[in-house]
C-alpha positions in Angstrom: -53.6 -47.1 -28.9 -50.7 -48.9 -29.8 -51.5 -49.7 -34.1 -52.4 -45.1 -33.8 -48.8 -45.5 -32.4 -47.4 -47.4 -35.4 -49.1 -45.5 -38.8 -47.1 -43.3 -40.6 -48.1 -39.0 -39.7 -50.9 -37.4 -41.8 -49.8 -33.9 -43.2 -51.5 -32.6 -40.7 -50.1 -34.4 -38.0 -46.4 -33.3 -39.4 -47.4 -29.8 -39.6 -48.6 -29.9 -35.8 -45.4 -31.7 -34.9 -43.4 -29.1 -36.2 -45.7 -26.2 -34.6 -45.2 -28.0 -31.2 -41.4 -28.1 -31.9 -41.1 -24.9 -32.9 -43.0 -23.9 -29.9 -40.9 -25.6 -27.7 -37.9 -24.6 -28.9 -39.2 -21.2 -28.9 -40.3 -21.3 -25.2 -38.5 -24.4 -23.0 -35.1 -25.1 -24.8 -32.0 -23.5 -22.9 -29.5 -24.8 -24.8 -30.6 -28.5 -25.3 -32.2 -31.1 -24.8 -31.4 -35.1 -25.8 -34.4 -37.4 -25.3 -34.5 -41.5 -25.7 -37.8 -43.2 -27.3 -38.1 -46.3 -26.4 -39.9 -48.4 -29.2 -40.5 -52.0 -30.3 -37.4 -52.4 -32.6 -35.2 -50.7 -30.1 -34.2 -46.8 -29.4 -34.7 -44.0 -30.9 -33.0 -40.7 -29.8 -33.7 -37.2 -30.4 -31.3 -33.8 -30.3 -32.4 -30.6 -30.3 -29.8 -27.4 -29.8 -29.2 -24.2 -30.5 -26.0 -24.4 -31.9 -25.0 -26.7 -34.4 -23.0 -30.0 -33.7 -18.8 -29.2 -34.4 -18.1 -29.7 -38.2 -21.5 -30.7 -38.9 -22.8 -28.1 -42.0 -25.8 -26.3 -41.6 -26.6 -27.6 -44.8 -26.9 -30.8 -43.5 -30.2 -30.4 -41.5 -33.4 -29.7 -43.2 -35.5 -26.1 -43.0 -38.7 -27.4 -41.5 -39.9 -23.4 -39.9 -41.0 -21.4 -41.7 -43.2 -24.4 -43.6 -41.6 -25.3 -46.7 -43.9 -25.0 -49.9 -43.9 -28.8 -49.3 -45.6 -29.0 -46.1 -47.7 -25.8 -46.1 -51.2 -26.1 -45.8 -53.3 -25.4 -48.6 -55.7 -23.4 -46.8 -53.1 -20.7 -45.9 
């Protein structure tokens, strides 16, 4: 379990990450949420909100829903 932990996502794992997200966001986010992930080398944490972070452009964050041509699946 722990190496499946470690490898890098397929596309296809991405694309179901950002489904899930967008689910969630969709469904259970209020007005946010902050988690902490704690891994090997240290932390990692995570923000999600509805509203973006004083004088931070929106520009700044990258469009991930609807799937960029990047990360769309080639079977539709």
């Amino acid at each position: 379990m722990a190496e499946e932990l470690t490898e890098r996502l397929s596309d296809d794992e991405m694309r179901q990450l950002i489904k899930l997200l967008v689910r969630y966001c969709n469904s259970d986010l209020d007005q946010f949420d902050d988690w902490r992930v704690t891994l090997p080398w240290g932390e990692a944490y995570i923000s999600i909100s509805n509203a973006l972070p004083p004088g931070v452009p929106r520009d700044a964050f990258t469009e991930v829903w609807p799937f960029s041509p990047k990360l769309r699946e080639s079977n539709g």
